[in-house]
N, C-alpha and C positions, 0 to 999 in steps of 0.2 A: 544718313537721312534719318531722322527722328520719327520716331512711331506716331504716328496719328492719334489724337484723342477725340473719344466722341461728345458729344454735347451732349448736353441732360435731354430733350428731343429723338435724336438718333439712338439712345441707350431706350428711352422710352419704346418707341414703334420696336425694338428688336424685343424685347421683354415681354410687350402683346404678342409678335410674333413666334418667340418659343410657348407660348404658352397656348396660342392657336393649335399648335404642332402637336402639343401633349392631351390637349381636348380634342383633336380629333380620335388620337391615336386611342386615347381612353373607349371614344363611341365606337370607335370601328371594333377593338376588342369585345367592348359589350354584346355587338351587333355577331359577331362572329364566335363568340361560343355561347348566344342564344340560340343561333342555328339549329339545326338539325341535321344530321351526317350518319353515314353508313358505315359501320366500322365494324372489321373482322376478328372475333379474337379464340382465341383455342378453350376448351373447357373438357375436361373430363368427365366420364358416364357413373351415376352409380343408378345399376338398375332398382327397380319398384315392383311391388305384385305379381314376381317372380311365381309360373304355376305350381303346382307340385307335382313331384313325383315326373316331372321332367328334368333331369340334368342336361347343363349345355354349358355352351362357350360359344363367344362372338369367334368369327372369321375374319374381325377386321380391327384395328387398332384401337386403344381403349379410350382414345381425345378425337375431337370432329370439330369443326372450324365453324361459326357461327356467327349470321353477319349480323349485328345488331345496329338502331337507329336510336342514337341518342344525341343530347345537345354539344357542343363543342367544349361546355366544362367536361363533361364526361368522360369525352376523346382526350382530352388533354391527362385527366387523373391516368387513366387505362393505361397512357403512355409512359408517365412516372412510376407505374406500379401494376408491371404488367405480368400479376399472377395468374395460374391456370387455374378457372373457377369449375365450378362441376356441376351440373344439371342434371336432374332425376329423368330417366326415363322408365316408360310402365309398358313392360313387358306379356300384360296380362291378355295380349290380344295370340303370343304364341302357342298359347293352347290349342288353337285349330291350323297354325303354319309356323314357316322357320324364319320369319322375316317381318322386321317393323321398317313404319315409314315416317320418319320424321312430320313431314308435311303433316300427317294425320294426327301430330302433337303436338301440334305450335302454342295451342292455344294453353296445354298442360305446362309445356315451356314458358311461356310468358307468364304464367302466373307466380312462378319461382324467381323471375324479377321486377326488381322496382316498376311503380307504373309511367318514372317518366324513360323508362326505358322499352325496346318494341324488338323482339327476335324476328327477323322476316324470313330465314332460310338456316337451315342444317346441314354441315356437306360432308360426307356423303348422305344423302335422303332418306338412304336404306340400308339398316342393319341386316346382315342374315346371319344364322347362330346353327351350329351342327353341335345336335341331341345325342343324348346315350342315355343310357341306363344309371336310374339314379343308385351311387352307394355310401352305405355310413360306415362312419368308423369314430372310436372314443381315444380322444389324443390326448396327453396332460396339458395343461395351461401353465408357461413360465412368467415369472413376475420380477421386468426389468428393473432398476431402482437406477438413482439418483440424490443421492441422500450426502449430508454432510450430520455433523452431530456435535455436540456441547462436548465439551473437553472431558473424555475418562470416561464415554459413552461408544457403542456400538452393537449393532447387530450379535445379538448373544446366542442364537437359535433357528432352527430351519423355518424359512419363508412357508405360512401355511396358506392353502386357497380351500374355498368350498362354493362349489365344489373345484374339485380338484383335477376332474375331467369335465371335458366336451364332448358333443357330438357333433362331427364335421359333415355333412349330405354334399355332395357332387359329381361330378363325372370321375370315376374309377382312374384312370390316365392323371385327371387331377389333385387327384385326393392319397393318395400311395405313396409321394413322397415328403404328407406333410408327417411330420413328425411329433412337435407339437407348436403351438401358438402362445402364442405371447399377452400380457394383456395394456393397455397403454403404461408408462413408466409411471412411476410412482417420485413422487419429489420432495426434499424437503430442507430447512436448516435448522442448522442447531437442535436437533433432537435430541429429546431423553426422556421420551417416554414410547409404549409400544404402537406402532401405526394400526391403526383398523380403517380400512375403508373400502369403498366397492368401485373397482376399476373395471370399464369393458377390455373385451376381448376384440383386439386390433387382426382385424382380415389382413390387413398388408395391401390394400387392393385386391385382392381375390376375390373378384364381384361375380363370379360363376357358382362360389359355394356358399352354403348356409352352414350358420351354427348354433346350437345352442347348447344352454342358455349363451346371450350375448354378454354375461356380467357375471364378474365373481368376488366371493367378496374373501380381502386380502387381511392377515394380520403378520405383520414383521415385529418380534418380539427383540425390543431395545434394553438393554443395560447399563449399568456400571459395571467396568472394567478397571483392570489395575494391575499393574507390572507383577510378573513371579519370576523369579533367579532360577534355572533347573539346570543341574549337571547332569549333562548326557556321555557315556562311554562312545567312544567312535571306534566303529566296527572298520575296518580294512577291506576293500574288495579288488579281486585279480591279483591275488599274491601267491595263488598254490605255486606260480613256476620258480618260486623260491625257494630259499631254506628258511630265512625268517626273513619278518619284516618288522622295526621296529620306529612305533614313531611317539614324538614330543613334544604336546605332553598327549595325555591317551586322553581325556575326556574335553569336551566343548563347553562352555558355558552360555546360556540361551536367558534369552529374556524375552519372555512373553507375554502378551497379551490378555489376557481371561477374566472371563467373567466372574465378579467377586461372588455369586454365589456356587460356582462353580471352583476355587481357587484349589481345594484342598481337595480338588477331585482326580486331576492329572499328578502324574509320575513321570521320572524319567522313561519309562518302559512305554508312556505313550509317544514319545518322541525317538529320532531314526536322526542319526548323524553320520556322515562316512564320509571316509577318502579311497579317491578311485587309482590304484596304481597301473592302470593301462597306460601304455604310451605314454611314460616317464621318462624311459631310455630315449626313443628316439626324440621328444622335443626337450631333452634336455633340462626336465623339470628339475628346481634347486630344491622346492618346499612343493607342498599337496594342497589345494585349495579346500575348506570345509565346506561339505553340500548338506544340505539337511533336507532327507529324503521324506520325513513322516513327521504331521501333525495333526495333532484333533480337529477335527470342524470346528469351527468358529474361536479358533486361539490365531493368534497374528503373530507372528516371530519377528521383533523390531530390533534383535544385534545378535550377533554371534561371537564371540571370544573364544578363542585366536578366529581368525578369517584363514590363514595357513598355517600349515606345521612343516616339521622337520621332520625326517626321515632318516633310516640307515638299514640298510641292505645288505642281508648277505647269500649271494646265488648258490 
């Protein structure tokens, strides 16, 4: 049975009719994310107007679920890209109690979002927060990096901060096991020249503590660098249970990294090479692997010659 063909008529009305289908479908989309909808999304707290000379901490988790009313574009984005946002809250009414109530900051809330957007509830309604006794302490500030650099360039010099400490204020329990803090990383390409700039000082989230200053200002001192050839003697270790030990060839050849203003400032004697003859016998070592135990700050060791040696024993 041969397929059917339709007449110029019959192709017609169906052509109106998909195209009915696609204008509806068009109005009803429009009509439906003009709307307006109640949608729940999680956001995280960073508190505000924190009083003084009270240290605390929340008793209850550091995100709270928030139902907002926006249009059905809105809902739609939120669901593509559903990051946890963060909302200020102002603490400044716990100076007379241990407890905020959402409800009584809707309005602080809503101001921190767009206006065609409307927070109607905060859950839980009620923070409560257990006090102590405020303490300080001065911590160093460490400064992450991220850096790549121009060919026969690199970090030549220790990372300096100023300042170089902080003062951390919070609850004792808190604050005892920071050590030091960090400040956001530092980024860069192709460098070859010294970094200067002023990075803050990253809480980590630790919205219970204060610090200052919140900014330090950074300089990472960059170079030319350039290959040096240094023969180092290789010292033997755990061979007193011998009579001798003798190995081939006795010194290592190192290539390293340094800073050309620097070049003619290292020696073999700042560099440490060794072979370890522990537990030879029982795994049946044939050759000693080279370790190189000691280098200058900021020199980079990129070969070692030989990688192994040969040995001879006699107990």
């Amino acid at each position: 049975m041969g397929q059917r063909k339709l007449n110029k008529i019959q192709r017609r009305k169906i052509t109106i009719f998909l195209r009915c289908i696609i204008i509806s479908f068009l109005a009803w989309l429009l009509i439906a994310i003009s709307n307006k909808y109640t949608f729940t999304v999680r956001a995280g707290i960073e508190f505000v107007n924190i009083p003084e000379k009270r240290a605390f901490h929340s008793l209850q988790s550091d995100t709270v679920s928030i139902k907002v009313k926006m249009s059905g574009w809105d809902v739609l984005l939120s669901r593509l890209n559903p990051d946890t946002a963060n909302i200020q809250v102002d603490l400044s009414s716990l100076s007379s109690r241990n407890f905020i109530v959402f409800s009584n900051q809707i309005g602080f809330i809503n101001r921190q979002f767009p206006s065609d957007k409307q927070v109607l509830t905060v859950s839980p309604d009620t923070l409560y927060f257990d006090f102590s006794k405020q303490t300080q302490r001065k911590i160093p500030v460490r400064v992450p990096t991220a850096l790549s650099f121009k060919k026969q360039y690199d970090i030549i010099g220790e990372t300096r901060t100023n300042p170089s400490h902080i003062t951390i204020t919070g609850p004792l329990e808190d604050i005892a096991n920071i050590e030091y803090l960090e400040t956001d990383s530092i980024t860069g390409k192709n460098v070859h020249t010294d970094i200067r700039t002023i990075a803050n000082i990253n809480k980590k989230q630790r919205t219970n503590i204060t610090i200052y200053p919140t900014f330090t200002e950074v300089v990472i001192p960059v170079g030319e660098v350039t290959e040096k050839i240094i023969e180092v003697p290789i010292k033997i270790e755990n061979a007193n249970r011998y009579t001798s030990v003798r190995i081939v060839p006795t010194k290592a050849v190192l290539t390293a990294m340094i800073s050309l203003k620097d070049y003619a400032k290292f020696s073999a004697s700042d560099f440490e090479v060794v072979v370890d003859m522990e537990g030879w016998e029982k795994n049946n070592t044939k050759s000693l692997p080279v370790i190189v135990t000691k280098v200058p700050d900021f020199v980079k060791i990129v070969k070692v010659e030989p990688q192994n040696i040969d040995f001879f024993v006699r107990k």
